[in-house]
C-alpha angles and dihedrals in degrees: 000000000000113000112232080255091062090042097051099047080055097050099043089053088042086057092033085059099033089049091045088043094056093038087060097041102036105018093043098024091222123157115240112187094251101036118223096355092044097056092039095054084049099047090047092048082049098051084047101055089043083061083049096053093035089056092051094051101036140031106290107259144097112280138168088243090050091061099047084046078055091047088055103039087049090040085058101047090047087051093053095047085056093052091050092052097056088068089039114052117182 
């Protein structure tokens, strides 16, 4: 089974991507291909591969500065799939 440590890096990066995800959909009324779920299954795989990176660069942890790496990785991702559904409307 997953330790409370496991659980709460997942979690952290799960709330890092949902929160990303309906800031860029409610808060800057932008389109993502997929609505609601799309933006929020980009913005979780952002925030994910932020704690990758962050991991990579940094001591593995959970950080306060790992967290803010996984809201811009997720920030970024979410910018360029909007960029991708304006070409693509459903």
């Amino acid at each position: 089974m997953l330790g409370s440590y496991s659980m709460n890096f997942i979690l952290l990066y799960l709330i890092c991507g949902f929160t990303t995800a309906f800031f860029g959909i409610y808060i800057l009324r932008r389109y993502f291909l997929g609505h609601t779920f799309g933006a929020v299954i980009v913005g979780v795989i952002g925030s994910f591969l932020g704690a990758l990176f962050s991991t990579v660069l940094l001591q593995p942890g959970i950080s306060l500065i790992s967290a803010a790496i996984a809201v811009g990785f997720s920030g970024s991702a979410l910018f360029i799939f909007d960029m991708v559904s304006k070409h693509y409307p459903d």
